[in-house]
Structure formats: structure tokens, C-alpha cells
N, C-alpha and C positions, 0 to 999 in steps of 0.2 A: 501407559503401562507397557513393559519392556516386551517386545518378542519375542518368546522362546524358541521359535522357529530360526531366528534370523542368526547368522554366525556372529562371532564376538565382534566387536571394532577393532579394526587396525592399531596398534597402536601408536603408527606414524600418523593416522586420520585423528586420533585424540587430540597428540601432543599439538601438529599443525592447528588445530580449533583451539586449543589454550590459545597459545601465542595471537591467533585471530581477535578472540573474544577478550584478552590483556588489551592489546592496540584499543578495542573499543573502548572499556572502561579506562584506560591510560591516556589517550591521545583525542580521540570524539566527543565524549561527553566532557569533556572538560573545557573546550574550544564553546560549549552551550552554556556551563556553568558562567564562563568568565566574557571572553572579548565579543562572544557572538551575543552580549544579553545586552538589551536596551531595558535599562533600570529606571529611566524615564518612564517611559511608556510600561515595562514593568511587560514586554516582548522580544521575543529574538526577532534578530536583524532575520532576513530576506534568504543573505548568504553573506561568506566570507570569502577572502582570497589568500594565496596562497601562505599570506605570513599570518593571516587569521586577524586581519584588519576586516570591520566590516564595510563591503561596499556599499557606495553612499544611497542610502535608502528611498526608493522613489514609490514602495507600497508598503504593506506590510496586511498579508491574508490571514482572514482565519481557518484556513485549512493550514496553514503551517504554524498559526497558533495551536492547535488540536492534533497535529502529528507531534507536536513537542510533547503537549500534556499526556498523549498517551506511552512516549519515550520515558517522562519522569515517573508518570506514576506506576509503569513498569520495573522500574528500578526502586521501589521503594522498597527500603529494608537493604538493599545490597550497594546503595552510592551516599556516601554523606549528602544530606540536603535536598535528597531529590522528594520528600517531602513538600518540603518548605518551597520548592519549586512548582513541583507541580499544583500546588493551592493555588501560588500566584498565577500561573495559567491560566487556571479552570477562570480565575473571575477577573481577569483580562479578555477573558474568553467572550465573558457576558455581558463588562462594563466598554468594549472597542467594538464590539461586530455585532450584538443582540439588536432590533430594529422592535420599537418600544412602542412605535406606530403603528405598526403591520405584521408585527413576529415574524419569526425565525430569526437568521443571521447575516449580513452583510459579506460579499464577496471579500471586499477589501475595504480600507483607511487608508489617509495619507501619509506621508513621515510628521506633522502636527497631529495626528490622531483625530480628524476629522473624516469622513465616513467619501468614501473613492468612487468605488462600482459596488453601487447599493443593490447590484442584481442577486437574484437568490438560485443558487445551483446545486442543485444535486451531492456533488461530490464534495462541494463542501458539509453539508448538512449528514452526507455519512461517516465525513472523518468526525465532526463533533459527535454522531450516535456513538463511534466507535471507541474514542477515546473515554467517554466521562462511561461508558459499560466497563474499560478495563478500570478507569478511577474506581468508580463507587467499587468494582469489585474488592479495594484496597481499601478505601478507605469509609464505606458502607454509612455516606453522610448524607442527610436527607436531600438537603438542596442540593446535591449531586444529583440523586434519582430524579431527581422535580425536572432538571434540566435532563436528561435523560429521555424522560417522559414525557415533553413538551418536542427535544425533537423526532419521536417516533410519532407524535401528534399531527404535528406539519409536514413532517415525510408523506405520510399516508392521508391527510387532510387538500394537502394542496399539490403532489406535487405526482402522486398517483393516476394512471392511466388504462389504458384497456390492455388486458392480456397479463395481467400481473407485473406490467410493465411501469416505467415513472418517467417522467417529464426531465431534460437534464438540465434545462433553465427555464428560469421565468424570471419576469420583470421584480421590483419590486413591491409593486403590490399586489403580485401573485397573477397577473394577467398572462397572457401565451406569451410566445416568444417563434412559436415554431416550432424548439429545438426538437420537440420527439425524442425516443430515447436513443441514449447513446451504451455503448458496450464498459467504459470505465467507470462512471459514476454509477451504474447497476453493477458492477463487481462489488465496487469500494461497501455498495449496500449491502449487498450480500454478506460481504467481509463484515458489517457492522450491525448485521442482523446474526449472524453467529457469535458476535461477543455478546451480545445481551444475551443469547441463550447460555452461551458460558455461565454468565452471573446470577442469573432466575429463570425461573420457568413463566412462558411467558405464549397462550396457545395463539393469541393474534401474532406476535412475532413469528413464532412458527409456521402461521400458514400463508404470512404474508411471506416468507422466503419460500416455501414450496412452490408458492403460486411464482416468483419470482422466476425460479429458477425452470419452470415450467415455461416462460415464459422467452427466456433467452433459447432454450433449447430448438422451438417455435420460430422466433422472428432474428437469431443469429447464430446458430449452427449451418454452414453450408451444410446442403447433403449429401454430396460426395465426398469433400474430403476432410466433414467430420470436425474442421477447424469451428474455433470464435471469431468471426468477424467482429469489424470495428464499429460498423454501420449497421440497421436493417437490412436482410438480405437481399431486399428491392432498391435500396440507394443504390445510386451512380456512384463510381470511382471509390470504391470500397478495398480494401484491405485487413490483410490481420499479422498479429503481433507477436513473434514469439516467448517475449516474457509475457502476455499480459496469457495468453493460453497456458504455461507453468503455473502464473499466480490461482488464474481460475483451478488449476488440477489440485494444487496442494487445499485449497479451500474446501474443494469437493473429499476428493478424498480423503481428509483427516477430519472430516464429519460424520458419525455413524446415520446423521438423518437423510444426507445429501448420496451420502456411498452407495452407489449400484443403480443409481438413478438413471435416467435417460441423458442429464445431461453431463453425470461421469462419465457413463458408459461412451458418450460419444468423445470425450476430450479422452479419453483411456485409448480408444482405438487410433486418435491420429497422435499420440504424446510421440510413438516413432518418427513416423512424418515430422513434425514438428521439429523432432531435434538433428534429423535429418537434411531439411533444407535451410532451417535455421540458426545453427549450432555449429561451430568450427571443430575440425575432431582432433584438428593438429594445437591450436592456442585455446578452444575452448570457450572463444567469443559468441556472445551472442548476438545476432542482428538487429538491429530495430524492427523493419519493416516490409515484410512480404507480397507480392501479388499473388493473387489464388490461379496464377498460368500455371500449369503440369512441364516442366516441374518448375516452380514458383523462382521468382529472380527477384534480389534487393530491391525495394523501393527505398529504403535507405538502410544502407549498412553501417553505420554508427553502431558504438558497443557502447552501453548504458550501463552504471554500477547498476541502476535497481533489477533490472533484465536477469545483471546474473548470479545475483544475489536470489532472485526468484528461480531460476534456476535451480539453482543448490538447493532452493528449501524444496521441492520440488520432487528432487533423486530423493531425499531422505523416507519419500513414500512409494519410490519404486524398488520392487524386489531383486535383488542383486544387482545395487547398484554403489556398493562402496569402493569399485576402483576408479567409477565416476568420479565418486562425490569428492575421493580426493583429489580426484584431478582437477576438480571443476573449484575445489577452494585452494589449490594452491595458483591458479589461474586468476581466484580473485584476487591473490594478495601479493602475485607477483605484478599482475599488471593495474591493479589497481588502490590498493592500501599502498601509503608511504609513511615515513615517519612522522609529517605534520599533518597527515588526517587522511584524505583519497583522492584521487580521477572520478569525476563524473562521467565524462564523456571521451572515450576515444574512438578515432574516424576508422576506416574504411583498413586501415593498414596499423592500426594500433597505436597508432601518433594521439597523444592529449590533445584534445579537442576542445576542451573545457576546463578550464583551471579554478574557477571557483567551486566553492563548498557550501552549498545550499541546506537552509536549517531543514530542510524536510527529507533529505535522505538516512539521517538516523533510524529514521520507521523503517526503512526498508533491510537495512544492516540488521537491527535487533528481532526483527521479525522473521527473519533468516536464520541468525544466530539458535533462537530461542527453539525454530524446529530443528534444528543441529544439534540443541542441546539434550531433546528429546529424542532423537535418533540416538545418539553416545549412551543416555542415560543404564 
């Protein structure tokens, strides 16, 4: 719902967002439609390069199985075919990665489609929650919810821990592993226990994300300086991120459940800090990777498209921030959109660092875009 408070948009920050949001429907999805799809297997390749050849395929995940499906069936109604796309996903989804033995789904398959690192993780388990929440949103099919409902089943069945916390790996047959939790795959949950709420009402999702988030606040808010650690706050050799602290701010706050929380309230107090030691004010880059020293020094300064794409989404829910936000998207599109798709990774000094075009960064473009698009609306 629009702000009445908020001044009009720019209209160089509109026109700029067309032209961004053209490139994607124009140049991105279409590199998924065609050279980046394995029709064999009936999955996108891994990733592409620069001419949008795919490179020679040595896995192929179901988390960038389920960042696709949630890409197409986003686009449903607005891309020829994305439809007919995203169905083939969804049971790609279930006929390459589902484990028929022990439930849930498979880390990864080979390039023959035989089954890789049969381990079961987290973060995968919340991209599948999160995607087939925005499917069935679209397309309200039963065996959509089934699978839905099966993986909020084994999220919270197997993979649940003390403090509202969750395990980020376990073996295949659901055995330990150690791993304890980790701070990304409890985001991605997060993130994926908010779209089922988008889609139903639903009070165990609900209080298993309160508990969640209760829980992070707890075992990975520093209490000084207010950041998301990567680690529990008792691990050795810990750090924190400054996109992954953006992704968490925008998730909390454009949730009226989450808003005003303990663990907004504390990502609201360091979002300064944050863009302060992490955030370039002259290019606009964002860093990878922080030490929590006063005042904090790179542990790796790599600029990442998803980082500042999370960024952007980010400003568009802070209050006076659209000379940011246009700064911050034409920063994305000057140093990282080109005419044959994007940069993934640029180093320390701005230089391509990474030339391929990974099928999983469209989630983070469109998920960007789409709070952009609700900031302008």
C-alpha cells in the first residue's frame, strides 16, 4: 500500500528502474528460457558464460532447481511460457532431488541425473518451502501444497533444534552431522516461512518463525554492535555480512508480524554502522565480509551482485532514502548489468572477478526489482 507520507518518486529513479527491470525481462530471463535450459534433464545448467554457453555441467542442485521455480512462477501472467516453465520445475524438482527412501530432498545429482551429495541441508529445504509458497500462490494446485506441506513437515520434523533454532545439515538419513545452526539457511527460512504466510494462514508457521526469530536474536545478534553474525556468538573465527544484514532488514521490516521486534529493533539500530563500514559512499560497493574489530576491516572486499541488489531492496524501506536508492541502482547497472546479462563478482578495486552467469542469481535481481517495484508503485 502506497505511502502518503513519503514524497513522490524521482522521476529519473522511475525511468532508471524501467530501463533496469527491460534488461531483466529482455536479456536474463531469456538466457533461462533458451541456452541456459537442459531439456534433457528438463533443468537449468549450474551457470553460463559469457556468450551464454553453458559451462560443462559437473552438478546440478536443487536449490537452483527451486530459485528457478520460484523466478518462473513469479512471472506468471507477465513472460510467455513461464507457466509451462515453471510446472516443468516444480516436478523436476520432485522427480531429480525427492529421496523416496528417507524424504525430503537431495543436495545435488550428477550431469547423468543420478543422485551426487545425497546430504540434506537446510537451505536447500527453504528454497523448496519458498518457492512452491509463491507457486501454489499462482497456481493454487493441490500437489503443489502436498509438497509444500511435506517440506514444512521435515523442516520442523527433522531438522529443528533448541531455541527455535534448526540444524543446517544432516546426513541422509537425517542423522547429526554437527553442523548446528548456521545464520544463512535460518534467513533463507525465515524468508520461506514468510511466503507461506503470504499465501495462508497458517498459526504453526507463524509461531515457528516468531520462535525463529526470537531465536537468532539470542544465539546471533552481537550485543554491542547490534550486527547478524554468521556463526553462534560463542564460535571461533566469526564474522558478519553486510548484504546478508540488508537481506535480514528488508525481511523484518516489510512484515507487519516481524516490525518492531527485538530482532528489527536491533538490525534498525546498526543498518547505519552497517552501511558505514560496509558500503562504499563514492561507487557504492558493497563488501563481502567484515570483522567485528571497532572499526571493522574487510575480511574479504569482493562486491557481489546479490549483496547489492540486497542493498537496494533494502533503502526502499528506509525513510529518506531515494537519493540512495538512486544512487545505489545506477551503481548496479553501471558496474554490474551489461548488455549480455551481468558481473557477479567484482574484486577489491572493481575489476570482474567472475565472468560466469549462475542460474541462481535471478532470485536475487527479481526479488530486488519486485521491492522497487513497490517502493515506485
Amino acid at each position: 500500500m502506497p505511502d502518503a507520507s513519503r514524497p513522490a518518486p524521482q522521476p529519473e529513479l522511475t525511468t532508471l528502474f524501467a530501463t533496469v527491470r527491460e534488461h531483466f525481462h529482455k536479456v536474463i530471463v531469456p538466457m533461462w528460457q533458451g541456452p541456459g535450459w537442459n531439456a534433457e534433464l528438463a533443468l537449468p545448467y549450474e551457470s553460463l558464460d559469457a556468450g551464454h554457453a553453458p559451462l560443462p555441467p559437473q552438478r546440478y542442485r536443487a536449490m537452483a532447481c527451486a530459485r528457478q521455480l520460484y523466478v518462473f512462477a513469479s512471472l506468471i501472467g507477465e513472460v510467455p511460457q513461464a507457466e509451462e516453465r515453471a510446472s516443468a520445475l516444480f516436478r523436476s524438482l520432485q522427480r531429480h532431488f525427492h529421496d523416496a527412501e528417507h524424504g525430503g530432498w537431495f543436495y545435488s545429482i550428477d550431469p547423468q541425473g543420478a543422485p551426487l551429495d545425497t546430504s540434506k541441508d537446510l537451505y536447500t529445504h527453504a528454497f523448496i518451502l519458498f518457492a512452491c509458497a509463491h507457486y501454489w500462490g499462482k497456481v493454487r494446485e493441490p500437489l503443489v501444497e502436498s509438497v509444500l506441506n511435506a517440506s514444512l513437515e521435515v523442516i520442523a520434523q527433522r531438522f529443528a533444534s533448541a531455541d527455535g533454532l534448526y540444524e543446517a545439515s544432516l546426513k541422509r538419513d537425517w542423522s547429526s552431522t554437527g553442523s548446528g545452526p548456521l545464520q544463512n539457511p535460518l534467513m533463507h527460512l525465515a524468508e520461506a516461512f514468510l511466503a507461506t504466510l503470504s499465501v495462508r494462514e497458517d498459526a504453526n508457521v507463524r509461531q515457528a518463525l516468531l520462535s525463529l526469530c526470537d531465536g537468532m536474536f539470542k544465539h546471533f545478534i552481537d550485543p554491542q554492535q547490534r550486527v547478524m553474525m554468521e556463526k553462534p556468538l560463542k564460535a571461533v573465527d566469526n564474522w558478519f555480512e553486510p548484504g546478508h544484514q540488508f537481506e535480514w532488514y528488508f525481511l523484518l521490516a516489510s512484515s507487519p508480524l516481524l516490525r518492531g521486534g527485538k530482532l528489527h529493533t536491533a538490525l534498525e539500530r546498526s543498518f547505519g554502522l552497517t552501511e558505514q563500514q560496509g558500503v562504499s559512499p563514492q561507487s557504492g560497493a558493497v563488501c563481502a565480509m567484515l570483522s567485528l574489530e571497532s572499526p571493522a576491516t574487510p575480511r574479504d572486499a569482493t562486491q557481489r551482485i546479490w549483496a547489492q541488489a540486497e542493498y537496494l531492496r533494502a533503502l526502499t524501506l528506509r525513510p529518506g532514502s531515494q537519493a540512495a536508492l538512486l544512487h545505489q541502482l545506477q551503481a548496479l547497472q553501471q558496474h554490474f548489468l551489461h548488455a549480455q546479462g551481468w558481473h557477479e563478482c567484482l574484486d577489491a578495486d572493481g575489476i570482474v572477478s567472475r565472468r560466469d552467469m549462475p542460474s541462481t542469481t535471478p532470485y536475487h535481481l527479481l526479488t530486488c526489482y519486485r521491492g522497487l517495484a513497490d517502493y515506485l508503485a
